[in-house]
Each structure stands twice: as C-alpha cells, then as structure tokens.
N, CA, C and O atoms as a Tripos MOL2 file, in Angstrom:
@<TRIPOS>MOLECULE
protein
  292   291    73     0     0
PROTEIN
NO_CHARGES

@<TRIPOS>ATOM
      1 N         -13.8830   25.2860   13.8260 N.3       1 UNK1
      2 CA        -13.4510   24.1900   12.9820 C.3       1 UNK1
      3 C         -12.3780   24.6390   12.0060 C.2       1 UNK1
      4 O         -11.3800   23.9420   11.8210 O.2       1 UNK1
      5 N         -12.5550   25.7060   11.4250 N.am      2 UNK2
      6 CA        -11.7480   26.3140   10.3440 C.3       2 UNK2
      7 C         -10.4830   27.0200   11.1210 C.2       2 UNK2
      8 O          -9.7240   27.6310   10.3690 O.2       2 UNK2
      9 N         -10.2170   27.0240   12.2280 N.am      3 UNK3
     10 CA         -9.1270   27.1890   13.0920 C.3       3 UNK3
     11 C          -8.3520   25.7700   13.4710 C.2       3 UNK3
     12 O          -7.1330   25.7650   13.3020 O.2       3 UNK3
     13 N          -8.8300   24.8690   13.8470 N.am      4 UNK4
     14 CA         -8.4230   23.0320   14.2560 C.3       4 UNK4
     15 C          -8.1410   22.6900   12.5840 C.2       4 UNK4
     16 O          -7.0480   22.1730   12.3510 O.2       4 UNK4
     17 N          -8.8730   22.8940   11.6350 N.am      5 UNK5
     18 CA         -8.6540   22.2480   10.5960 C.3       5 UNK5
     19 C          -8.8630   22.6800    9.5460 C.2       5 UNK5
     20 O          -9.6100   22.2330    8.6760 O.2       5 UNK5
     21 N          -7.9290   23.9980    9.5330 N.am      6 UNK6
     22 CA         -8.1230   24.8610    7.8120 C.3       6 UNK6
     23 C          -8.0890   24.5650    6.4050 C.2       6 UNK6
     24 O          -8.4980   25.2460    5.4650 O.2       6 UNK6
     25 N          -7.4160   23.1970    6.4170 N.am      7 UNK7
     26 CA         -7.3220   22.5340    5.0720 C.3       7 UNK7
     27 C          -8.5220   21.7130    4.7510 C.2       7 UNK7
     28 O          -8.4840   21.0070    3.7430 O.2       7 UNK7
     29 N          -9.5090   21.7320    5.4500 N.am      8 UNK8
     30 CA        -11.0340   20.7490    5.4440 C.3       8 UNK8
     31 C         -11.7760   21.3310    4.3710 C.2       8 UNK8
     32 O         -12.0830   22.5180    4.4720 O.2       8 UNK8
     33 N         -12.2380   20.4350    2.9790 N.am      9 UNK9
     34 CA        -13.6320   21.4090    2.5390 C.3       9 UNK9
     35 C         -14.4880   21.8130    3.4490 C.2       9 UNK9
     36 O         -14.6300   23.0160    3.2290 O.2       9 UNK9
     37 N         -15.1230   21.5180    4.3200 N.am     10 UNK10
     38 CA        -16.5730   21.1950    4.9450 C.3      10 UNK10
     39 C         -16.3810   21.7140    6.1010 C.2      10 UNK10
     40 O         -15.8910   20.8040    6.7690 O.2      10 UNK10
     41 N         -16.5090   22.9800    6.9790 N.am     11 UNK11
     42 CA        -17.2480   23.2730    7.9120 C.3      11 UNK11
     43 C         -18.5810   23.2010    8.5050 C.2      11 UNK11
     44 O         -19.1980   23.9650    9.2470 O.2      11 UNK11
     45 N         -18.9000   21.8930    7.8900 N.am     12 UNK12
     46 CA        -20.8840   22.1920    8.4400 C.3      12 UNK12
     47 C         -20.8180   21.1770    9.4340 C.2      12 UNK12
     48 O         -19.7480   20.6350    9.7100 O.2      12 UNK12
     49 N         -21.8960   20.8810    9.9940 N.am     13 UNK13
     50 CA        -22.0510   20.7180   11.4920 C.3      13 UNK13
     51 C         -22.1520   19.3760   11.0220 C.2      13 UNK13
     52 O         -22.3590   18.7390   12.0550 O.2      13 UNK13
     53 N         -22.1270   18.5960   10.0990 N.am     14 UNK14
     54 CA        -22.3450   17.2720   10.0070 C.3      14 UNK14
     55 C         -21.1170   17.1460    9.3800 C.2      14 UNK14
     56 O         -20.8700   15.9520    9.5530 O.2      14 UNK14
     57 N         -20.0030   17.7140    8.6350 N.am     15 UNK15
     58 CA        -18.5250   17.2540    8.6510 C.3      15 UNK15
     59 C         -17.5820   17.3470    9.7640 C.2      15 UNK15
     60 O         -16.6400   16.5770    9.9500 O.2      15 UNK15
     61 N         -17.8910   18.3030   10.4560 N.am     16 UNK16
     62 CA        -17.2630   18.3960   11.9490 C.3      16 UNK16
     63 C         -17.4040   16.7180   12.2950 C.2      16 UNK16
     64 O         -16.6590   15.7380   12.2880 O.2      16 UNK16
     65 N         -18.9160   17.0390   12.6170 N.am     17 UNK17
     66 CA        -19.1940   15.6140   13.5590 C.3      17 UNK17
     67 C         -18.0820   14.1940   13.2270 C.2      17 UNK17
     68 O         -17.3290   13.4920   13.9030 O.2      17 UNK17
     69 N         -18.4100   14.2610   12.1040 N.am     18 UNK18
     70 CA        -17.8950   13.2810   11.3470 C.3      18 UNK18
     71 C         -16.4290   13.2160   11.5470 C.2      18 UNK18
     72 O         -15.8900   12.2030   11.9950 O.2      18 UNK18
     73 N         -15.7600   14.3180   11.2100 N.am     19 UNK19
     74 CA        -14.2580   14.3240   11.6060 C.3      19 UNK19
     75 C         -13.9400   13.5660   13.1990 C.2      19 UNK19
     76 O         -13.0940   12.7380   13.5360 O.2      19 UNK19
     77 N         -14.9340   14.2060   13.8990 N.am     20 UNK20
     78 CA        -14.4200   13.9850   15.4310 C.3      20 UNK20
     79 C         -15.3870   11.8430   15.5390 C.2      20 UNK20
     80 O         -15.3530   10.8760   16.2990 O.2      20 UNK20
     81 N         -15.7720   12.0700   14.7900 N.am     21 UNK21
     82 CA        -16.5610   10.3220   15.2380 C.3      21 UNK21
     83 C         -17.8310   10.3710   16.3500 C.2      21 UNK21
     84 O         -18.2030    9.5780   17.2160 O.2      21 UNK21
     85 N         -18.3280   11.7350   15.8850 N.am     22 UNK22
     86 CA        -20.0050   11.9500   16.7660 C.3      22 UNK22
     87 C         -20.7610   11.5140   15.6640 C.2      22 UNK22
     88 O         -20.7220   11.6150   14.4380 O.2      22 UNK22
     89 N         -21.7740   10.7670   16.9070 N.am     23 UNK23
     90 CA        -23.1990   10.5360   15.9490 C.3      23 UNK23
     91 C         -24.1810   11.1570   15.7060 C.2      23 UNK23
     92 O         -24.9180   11.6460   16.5620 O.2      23 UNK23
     93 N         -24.3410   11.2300   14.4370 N.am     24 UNK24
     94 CA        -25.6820   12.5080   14.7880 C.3      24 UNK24
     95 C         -27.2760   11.8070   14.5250 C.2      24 UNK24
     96 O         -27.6730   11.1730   13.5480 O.2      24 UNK24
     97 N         -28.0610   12.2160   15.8940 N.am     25 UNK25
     98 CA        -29.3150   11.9360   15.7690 C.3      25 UNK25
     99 C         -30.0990   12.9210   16.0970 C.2      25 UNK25
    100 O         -29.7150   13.5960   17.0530 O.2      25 UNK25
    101 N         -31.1610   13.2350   15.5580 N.am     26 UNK26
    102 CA        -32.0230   14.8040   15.5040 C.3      26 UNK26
    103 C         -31.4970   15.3540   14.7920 C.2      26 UNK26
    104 O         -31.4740   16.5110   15.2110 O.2      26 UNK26
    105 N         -30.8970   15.2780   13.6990 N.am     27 UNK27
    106 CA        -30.3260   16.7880   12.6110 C.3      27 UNK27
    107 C         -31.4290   17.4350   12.6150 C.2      27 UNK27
    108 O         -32.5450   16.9210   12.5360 O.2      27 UNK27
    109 N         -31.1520   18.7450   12.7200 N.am     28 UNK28
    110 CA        -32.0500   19.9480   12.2720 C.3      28 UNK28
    111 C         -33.6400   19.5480   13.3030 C.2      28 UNK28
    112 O         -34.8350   19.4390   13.0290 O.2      28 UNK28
    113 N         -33.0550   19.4650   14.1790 N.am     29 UNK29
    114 CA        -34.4800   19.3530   15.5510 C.3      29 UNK29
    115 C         -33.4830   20.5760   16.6370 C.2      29 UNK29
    116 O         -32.3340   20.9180   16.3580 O.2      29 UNK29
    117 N         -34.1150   20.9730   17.6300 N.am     30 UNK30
    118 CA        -33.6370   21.7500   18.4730 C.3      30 UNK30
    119 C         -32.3380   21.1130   19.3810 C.2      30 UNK30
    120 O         -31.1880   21.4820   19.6180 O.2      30 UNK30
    121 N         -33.1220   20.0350   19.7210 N.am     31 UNK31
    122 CA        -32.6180   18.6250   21.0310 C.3      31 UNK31
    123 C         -31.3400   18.4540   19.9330 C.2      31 UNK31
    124 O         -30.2880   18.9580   20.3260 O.2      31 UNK31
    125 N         -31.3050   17.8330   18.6620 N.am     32 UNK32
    126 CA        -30.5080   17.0450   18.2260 C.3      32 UNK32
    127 C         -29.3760   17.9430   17.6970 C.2      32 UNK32
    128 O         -28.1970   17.5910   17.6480 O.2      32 UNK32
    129 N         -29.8540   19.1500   17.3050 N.am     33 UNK33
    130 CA        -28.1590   19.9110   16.5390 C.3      33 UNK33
    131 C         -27.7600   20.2050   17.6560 C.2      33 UNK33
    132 O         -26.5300   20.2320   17.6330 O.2      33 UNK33
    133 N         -28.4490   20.6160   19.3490 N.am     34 UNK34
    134 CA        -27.9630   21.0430   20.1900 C.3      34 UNK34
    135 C         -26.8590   20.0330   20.8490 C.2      34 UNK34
    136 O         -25.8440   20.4500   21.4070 O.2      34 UNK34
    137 N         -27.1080   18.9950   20.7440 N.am     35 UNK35
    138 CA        -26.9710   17.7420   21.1520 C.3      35 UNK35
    139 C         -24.9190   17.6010   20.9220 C.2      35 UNK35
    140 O         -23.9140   17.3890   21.6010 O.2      35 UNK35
    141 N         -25.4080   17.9580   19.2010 N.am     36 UNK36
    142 CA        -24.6290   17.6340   18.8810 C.3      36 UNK36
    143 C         -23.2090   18.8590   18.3590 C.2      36 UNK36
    144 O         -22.2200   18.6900   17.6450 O.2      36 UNK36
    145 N         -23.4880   19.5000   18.7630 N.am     37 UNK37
    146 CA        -22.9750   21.3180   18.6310 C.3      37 UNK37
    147 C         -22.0210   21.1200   19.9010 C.2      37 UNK37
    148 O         -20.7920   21.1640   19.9510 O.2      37 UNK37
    149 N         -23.0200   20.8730   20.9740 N.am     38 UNK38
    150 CA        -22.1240   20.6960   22.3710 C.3      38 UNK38
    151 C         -21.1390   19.2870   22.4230 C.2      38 UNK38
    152 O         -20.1440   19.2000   23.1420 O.2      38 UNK38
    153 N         -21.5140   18.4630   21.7260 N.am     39 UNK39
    154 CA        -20.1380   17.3920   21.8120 C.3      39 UNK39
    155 C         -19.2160   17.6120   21.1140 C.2      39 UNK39
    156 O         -18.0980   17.2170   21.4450 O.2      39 UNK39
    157 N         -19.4770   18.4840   19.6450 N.am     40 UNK40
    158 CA        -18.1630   18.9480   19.2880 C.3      40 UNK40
    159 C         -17.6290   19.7330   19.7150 C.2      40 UNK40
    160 O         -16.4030   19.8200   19.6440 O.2      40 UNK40
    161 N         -18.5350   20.7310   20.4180 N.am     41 UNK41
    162 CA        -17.6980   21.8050   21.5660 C.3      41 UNK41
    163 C         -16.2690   21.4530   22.4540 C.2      41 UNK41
    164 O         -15.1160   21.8810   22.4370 O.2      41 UNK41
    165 N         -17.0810   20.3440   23.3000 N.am     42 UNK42
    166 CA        -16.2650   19.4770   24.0920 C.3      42 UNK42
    167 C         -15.2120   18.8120   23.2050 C.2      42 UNK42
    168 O         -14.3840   18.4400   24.0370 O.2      42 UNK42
    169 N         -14.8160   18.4920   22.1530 N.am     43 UNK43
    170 CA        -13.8540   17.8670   21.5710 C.3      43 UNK43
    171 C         -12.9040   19.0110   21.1250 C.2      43 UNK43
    172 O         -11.7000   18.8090   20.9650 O.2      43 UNK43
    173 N         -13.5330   20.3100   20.9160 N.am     44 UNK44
    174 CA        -12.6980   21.2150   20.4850 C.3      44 UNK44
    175 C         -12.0780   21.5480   21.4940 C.2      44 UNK44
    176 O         -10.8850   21.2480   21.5210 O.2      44 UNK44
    177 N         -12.5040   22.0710   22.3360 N.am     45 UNK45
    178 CA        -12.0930   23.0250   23.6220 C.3      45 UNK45
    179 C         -10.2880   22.4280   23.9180 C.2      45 UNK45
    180 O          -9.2950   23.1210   24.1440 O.2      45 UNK45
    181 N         -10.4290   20.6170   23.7800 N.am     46 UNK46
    182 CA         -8.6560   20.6780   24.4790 C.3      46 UNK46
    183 C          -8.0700   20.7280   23.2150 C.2      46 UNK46
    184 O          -6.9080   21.0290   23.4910 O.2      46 UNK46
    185 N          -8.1450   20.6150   21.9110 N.am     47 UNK47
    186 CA         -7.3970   20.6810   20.9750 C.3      47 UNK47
    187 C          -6.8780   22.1330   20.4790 C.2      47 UNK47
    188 O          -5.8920   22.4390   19.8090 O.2      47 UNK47
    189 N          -8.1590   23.1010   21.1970 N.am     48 UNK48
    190 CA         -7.6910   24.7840   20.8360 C.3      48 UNK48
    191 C          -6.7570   24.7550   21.9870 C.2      48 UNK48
    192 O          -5.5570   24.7460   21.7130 O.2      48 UNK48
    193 N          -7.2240   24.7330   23.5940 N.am     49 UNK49
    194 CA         -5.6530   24.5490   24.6260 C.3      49 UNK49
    195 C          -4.7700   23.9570   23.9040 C.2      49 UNK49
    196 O          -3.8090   24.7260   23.8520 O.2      49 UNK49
    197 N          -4.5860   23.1640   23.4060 N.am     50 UNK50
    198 CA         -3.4540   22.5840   22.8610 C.3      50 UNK50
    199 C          -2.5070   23.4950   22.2660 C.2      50 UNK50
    200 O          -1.2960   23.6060   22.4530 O.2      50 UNK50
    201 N          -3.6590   24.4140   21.1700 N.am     51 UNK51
    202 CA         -2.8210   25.4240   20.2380 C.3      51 UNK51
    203 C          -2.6920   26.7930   21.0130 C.2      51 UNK51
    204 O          -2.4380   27.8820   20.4970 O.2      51 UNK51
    205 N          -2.9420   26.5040   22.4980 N.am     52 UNK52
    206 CA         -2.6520   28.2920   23.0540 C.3      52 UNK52
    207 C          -4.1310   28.8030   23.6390 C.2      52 UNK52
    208 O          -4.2690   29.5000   24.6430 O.2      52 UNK52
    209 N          -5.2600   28.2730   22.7420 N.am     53 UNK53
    210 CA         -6.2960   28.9350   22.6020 C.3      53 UNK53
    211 C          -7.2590   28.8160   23.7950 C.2      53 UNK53
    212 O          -7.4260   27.5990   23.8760 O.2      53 UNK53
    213 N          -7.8490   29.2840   24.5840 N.am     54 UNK54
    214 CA         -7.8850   29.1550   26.2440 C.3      54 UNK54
    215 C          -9.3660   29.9750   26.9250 C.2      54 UNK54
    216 O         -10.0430   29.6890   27.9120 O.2      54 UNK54
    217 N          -9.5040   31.1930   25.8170 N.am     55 UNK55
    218 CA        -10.8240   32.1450   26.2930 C.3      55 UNK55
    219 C         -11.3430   32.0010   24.6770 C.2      55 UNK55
    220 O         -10.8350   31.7760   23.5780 O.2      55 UNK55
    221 N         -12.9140   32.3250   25.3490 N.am     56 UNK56
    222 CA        -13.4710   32.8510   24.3260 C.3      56 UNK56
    223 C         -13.1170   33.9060   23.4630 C.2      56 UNK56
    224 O         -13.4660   33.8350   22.2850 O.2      56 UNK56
    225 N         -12.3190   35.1090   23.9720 N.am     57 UNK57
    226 CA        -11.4300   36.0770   23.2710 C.3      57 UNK57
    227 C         -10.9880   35.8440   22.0710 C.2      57 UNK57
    228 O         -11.3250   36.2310   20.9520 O.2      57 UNK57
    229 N          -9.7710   34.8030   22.6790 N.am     58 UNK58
    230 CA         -8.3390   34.2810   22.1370 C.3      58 UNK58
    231 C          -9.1800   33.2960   20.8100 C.2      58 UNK58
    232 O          -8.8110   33.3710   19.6380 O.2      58 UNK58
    233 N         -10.4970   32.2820   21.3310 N.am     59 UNK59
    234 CA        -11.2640   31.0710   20.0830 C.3      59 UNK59
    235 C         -11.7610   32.6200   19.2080 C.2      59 UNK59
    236 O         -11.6640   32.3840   18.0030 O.2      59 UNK59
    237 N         -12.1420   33.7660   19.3940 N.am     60 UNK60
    238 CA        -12.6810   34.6350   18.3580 C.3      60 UNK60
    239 C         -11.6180   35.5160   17.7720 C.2      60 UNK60
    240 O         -11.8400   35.9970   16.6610 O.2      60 UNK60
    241 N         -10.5740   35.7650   18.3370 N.am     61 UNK61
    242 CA         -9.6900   36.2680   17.4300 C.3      61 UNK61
    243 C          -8.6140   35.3300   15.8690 C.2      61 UNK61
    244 O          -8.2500   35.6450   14.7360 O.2      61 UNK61
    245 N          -8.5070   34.1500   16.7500 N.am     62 UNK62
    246 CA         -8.3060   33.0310   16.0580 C.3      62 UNK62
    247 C          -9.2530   32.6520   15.1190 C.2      62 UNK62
    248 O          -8.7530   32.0450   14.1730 O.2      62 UNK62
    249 N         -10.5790   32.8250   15.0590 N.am     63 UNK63
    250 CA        -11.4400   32.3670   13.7820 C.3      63 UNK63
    251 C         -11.2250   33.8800   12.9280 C.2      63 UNK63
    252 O         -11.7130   33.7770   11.8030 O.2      63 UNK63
    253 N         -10.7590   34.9340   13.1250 N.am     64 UNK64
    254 CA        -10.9160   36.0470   12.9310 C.3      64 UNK64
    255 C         -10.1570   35.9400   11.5080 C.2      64 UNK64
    256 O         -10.5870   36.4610   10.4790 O.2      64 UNK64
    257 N          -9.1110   35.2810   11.5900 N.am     65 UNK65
    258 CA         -8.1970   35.0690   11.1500 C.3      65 UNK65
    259 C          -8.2240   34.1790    9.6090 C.2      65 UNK65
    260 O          -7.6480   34.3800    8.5400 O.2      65 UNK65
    261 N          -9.0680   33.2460   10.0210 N.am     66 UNK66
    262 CA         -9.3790   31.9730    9.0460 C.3      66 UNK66
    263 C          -9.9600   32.6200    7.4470 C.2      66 UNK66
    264 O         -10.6810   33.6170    7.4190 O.2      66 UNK66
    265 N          -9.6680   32.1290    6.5850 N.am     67 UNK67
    266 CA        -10.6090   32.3600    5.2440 C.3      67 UNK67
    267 C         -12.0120   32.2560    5.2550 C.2      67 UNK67
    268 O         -12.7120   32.8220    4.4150 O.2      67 UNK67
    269 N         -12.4500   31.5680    6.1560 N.am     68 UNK68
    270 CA        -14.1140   31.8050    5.7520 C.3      68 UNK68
    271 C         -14.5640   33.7470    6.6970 C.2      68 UNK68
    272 O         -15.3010   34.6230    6.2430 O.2      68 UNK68
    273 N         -13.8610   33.7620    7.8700 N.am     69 UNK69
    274 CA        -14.2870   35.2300    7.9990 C.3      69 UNK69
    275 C         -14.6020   36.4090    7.2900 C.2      69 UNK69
    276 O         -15.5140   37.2270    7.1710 O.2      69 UNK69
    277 N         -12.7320   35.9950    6.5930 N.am     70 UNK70
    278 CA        -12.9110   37.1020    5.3060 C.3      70 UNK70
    279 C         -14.0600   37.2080    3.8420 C.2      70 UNK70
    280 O         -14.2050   38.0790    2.9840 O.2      70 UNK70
    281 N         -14.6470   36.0460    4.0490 N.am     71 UNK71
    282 CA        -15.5570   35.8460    2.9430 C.3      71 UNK71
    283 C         -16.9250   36.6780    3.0310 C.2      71 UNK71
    284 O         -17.7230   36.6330    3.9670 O.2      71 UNK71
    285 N         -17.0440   37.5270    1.7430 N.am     72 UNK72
    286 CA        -18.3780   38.5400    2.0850 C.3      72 UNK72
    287 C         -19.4270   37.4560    1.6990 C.2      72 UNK72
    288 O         -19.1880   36.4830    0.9840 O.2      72 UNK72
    289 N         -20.5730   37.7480    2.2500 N.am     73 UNK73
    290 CA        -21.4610   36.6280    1.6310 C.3      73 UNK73
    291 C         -22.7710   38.1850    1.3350 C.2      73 UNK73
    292 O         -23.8610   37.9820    0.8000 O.2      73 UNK73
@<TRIPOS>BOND
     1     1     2 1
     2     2     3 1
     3     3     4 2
     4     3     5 am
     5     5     6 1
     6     6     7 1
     7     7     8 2
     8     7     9 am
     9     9    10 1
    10    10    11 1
    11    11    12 2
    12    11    13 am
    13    13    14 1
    14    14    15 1
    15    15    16 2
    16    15    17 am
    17    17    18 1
    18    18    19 1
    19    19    20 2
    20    19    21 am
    21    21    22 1
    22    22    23 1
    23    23    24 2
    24    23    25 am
    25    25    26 1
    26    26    27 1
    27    27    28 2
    28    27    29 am
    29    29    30 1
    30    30    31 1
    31    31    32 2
    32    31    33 am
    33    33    34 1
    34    34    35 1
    35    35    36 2
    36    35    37 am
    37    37    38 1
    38    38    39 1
    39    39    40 2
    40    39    41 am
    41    41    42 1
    42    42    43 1
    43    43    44 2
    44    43    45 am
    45    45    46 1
    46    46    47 1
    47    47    48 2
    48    47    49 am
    49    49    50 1
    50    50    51 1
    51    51    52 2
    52    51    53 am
    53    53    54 1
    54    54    55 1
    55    55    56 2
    56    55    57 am
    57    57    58 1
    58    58    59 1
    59    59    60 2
    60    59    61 am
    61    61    62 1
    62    62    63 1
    63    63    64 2
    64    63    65 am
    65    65    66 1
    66    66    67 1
    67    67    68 2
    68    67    69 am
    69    69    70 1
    70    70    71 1
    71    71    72 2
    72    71    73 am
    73    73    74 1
    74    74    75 1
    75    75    76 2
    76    75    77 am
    77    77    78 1
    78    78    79 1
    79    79    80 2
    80    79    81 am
    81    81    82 1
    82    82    83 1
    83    83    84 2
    84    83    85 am
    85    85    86 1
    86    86    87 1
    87    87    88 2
    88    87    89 am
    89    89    90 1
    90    90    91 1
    91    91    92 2
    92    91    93 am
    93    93    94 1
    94    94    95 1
    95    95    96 2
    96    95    97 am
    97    97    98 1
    98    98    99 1
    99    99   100 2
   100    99   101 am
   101   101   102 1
   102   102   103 1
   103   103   104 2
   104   103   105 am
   105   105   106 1
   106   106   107 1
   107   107   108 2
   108   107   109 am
   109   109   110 1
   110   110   111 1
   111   111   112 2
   112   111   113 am
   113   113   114 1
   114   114   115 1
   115   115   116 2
   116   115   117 am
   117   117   118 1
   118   118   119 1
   119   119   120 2
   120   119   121 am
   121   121   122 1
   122   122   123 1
   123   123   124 2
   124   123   125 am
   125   125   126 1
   126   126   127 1
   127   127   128 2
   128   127   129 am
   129   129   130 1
   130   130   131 1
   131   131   132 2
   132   131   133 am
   133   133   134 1
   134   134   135 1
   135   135   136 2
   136   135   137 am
   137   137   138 1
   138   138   139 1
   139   139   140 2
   140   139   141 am
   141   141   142 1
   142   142   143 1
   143   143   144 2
   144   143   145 am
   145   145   146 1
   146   146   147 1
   147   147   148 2
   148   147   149 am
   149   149   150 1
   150   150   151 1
   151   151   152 2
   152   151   153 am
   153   153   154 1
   154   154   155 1
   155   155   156 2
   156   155   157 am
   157   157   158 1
   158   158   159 1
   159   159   160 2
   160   159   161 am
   161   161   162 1
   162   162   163 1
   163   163   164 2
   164   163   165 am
   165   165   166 1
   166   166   167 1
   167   167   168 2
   168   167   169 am
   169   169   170 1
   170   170   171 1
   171   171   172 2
   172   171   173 am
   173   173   174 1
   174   174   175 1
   175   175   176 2
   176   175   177 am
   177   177   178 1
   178   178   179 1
   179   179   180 2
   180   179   181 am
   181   181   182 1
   182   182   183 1
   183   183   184 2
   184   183   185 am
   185   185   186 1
   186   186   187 1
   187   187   188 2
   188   187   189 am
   189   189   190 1
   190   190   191 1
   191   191   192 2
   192   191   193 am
   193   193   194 1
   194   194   195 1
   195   195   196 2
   196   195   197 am
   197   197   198 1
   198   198   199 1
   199   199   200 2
   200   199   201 am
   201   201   202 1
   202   202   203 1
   203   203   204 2
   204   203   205 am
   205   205   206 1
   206   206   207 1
   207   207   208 2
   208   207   209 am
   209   209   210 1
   210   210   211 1
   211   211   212 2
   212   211   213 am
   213   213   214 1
   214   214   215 1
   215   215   216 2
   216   215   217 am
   217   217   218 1
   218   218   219 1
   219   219   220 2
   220   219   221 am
   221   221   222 1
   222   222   223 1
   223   223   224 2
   224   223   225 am
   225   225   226 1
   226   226   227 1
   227   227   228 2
   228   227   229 am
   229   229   230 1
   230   230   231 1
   231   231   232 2
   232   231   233 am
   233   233   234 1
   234   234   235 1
   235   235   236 2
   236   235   237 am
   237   237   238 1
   238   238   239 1
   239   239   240 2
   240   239   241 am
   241   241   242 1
   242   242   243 1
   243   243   244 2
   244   243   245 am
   245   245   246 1
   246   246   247 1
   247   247   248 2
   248   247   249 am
   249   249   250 1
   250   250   251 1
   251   251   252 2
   252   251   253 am
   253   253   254 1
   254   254   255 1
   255   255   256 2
   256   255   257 am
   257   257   258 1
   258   258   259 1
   259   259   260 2
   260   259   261 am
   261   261   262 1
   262   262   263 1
   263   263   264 2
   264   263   265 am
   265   265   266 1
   266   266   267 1
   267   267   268 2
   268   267   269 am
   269   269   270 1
   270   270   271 1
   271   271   272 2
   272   271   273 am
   273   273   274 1
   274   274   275 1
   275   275   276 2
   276   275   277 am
   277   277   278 1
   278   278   279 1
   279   279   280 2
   280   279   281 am
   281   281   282 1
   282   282   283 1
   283   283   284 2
   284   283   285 am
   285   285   286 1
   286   286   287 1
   287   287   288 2
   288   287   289 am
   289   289   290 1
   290   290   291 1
   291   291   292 2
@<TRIPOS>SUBSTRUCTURE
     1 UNK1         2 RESIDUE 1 A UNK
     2 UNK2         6 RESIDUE 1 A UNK
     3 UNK3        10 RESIDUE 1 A UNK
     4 UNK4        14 RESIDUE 1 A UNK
     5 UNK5        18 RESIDUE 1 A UNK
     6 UNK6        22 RESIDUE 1 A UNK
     7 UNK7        26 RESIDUE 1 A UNK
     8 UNK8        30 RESIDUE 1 A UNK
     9 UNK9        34 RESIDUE 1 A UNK
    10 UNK10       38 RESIDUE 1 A UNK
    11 UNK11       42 RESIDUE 1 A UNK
    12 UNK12       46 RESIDUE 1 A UNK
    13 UNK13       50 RESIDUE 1 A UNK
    14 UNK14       54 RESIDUE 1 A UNK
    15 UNK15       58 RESIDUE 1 A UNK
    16 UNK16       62 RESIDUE 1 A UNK
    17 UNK17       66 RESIDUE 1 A UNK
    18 UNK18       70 RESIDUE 1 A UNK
    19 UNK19       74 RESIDUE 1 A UNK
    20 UNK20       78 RESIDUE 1 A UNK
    21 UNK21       82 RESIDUE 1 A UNK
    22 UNK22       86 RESIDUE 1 A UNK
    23 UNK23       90 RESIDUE 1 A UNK
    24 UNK24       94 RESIDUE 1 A UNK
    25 UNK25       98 RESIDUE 1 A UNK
    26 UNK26      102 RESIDUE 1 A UNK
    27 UNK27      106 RESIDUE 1 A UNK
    28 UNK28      110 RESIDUE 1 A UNK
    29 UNK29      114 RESIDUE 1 A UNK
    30 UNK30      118 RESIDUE 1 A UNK
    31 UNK31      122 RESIDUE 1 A UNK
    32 UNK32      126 RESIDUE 1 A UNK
    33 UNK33      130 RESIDUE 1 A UNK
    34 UNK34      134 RESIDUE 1 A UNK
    35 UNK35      138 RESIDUE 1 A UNK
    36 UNK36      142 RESIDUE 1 A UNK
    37 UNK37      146 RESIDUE 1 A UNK
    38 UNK38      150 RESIDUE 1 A UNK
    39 UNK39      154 RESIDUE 1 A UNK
    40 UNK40      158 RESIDUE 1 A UNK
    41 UNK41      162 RESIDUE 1 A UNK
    42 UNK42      166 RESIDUE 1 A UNK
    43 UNK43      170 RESIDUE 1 A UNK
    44 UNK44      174 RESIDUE 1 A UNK
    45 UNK45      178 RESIDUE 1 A UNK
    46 UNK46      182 RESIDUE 1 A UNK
    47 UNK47      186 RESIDUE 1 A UNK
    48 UNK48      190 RESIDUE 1 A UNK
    49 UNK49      194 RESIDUE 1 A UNK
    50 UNK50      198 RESIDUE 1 A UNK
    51 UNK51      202 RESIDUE 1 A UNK
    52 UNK52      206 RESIDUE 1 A UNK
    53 UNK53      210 RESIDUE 1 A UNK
    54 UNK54      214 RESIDUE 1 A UNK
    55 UNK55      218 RESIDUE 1 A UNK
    56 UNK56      222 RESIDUE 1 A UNK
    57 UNK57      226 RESIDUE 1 A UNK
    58 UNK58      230 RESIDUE 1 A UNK
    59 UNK59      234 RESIDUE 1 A UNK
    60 UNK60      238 RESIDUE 1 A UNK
    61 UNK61      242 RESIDUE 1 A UNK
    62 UNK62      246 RESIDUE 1 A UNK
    63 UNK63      250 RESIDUE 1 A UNK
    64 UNK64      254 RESIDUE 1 A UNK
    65 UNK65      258 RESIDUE 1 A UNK
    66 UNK66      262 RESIDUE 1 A UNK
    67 UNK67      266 RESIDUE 1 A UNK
    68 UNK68      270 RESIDUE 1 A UNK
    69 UNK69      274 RESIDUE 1 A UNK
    70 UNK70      278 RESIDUE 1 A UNK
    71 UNK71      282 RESIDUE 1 A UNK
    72 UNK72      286 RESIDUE 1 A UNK
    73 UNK73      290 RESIDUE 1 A UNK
C-alpha cells in the first residue's frame, strides 16, 4: 500500500479496503481479514505492473524503500 500510495495516512487493512471500494465483512475473523487481504491483493497486483512491479522480489524491494520500513518500532 505504502508503495501504490505513499502520501496516505493509513496503511491498515481497513483504509486500504476503503481506498480500493472493498467491503469488509468478518474484520478480525480468520474467513473475513482473509477475505479481504486477498481482494486487495487482486487490486494491487495490476496497479504495481503498471509501475514495473511484476515478482514478488521486485513488490519487496519496492516496499523496502517506503518510510514505514525504515521505521524502528
């Protein structure tokens, strides 16, 4: 997310959703974050092709990159 849309407050799995126009039902159940993890998957996947981004490699070097990586927690 923080690669598609670095200027976003909100990386959590319910601002994603929201950005892309998924519904979320089951928050925080197994079925339902899974549910909904994999439809934003699918919405990401052609917008990273878009930017080049093509393997799992290339999506982890690219988050590598982002400000939340660098953040120690």
């Amino acid at each position: 997310s923080a690669v598609l849309h670095p200027n976003q407050e909100s990386h959590r799995l319910e601002a994603i959703a929201e950005r892309f126009g998924i519904a979320i039902i089951g928050r925080h159940t197994a079925l339902g974050d899974a549910i909904v993890t994999g439809e934003v998957f699918l919405r990401m996947v052609p917008l990273l092709a878009d930017m080049g981004i093509r393997t799992l490699g290339e999506a982890r070097a690219a988050a590598e990159k982002t400000y939340y990586a660098r953040i120690k927690y």
